[in-house]
Phi, psi and omega in degrees: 000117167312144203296315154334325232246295185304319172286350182263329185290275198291015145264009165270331184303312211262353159308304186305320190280342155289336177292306204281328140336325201253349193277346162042050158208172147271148189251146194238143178291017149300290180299290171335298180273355172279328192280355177285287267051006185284185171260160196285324166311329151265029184240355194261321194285338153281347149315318211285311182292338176276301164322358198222344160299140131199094201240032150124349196292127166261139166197181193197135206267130149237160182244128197216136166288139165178200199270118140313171174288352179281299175128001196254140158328138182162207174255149171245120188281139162228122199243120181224153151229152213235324167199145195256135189280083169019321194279344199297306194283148179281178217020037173085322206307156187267145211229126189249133169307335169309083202267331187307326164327312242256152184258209207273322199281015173089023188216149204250136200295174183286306173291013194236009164269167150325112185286143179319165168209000000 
């Protein structure tokens, strides 16, 4: 796989696991691919891959009857995450499940950061 091609997979692997993370529900792989733009079929492979990471990303796929992406009864995949790895958020910063610190862009005022080390 070219290197390009592989850098675009993993800032799409890891957008997605930071959009449905701030989204503090789980999202059906429907909602993936419409917030991308992608086809559901590449969105179901980026679930897959984000499930089979393991560099600390906690997540978790359920499953429920309901109305599918067909529009037909059946089962429906929902994809959450529970935690995110410090390198996945830009500029690094540490992220807490306390999500009420945090101001709208999703980042914690200067006096609520992590002191320099």
């Amino acid at each position: 796989m070219p290197a390009l091609r592989r850098a675009r997979k993993t800032v799409l692997e890891r957008n997605t696991a930071v959009w449905v993370w701030q989204q503090e529900r789980p999202v059906s792989i429907a909602e993936i691919a419409g917030q991308f733009f992608i086809p559901l079929y590449v969105a179901r492979k980026v679930v897959h891959n984000l499930m089979r990471s393991a560099d600390g990303l906690r997540c978790r796929l359920e499953t429920v009857r309901g109305i599918n992406s067909a529009g037909h009864r059946g089962l429906v995949k929902y994809f959450s995450v529970q935690h995110v790895p410090e390198e996945y958020l830009p500029g690094g910063r540490m992220k807490t499940a306390e999500r009420g610190l945090q101001n709208d862009a999703g980042f914690f005022p200067p006096e609520q950061q992590m002191p320099e080390e």
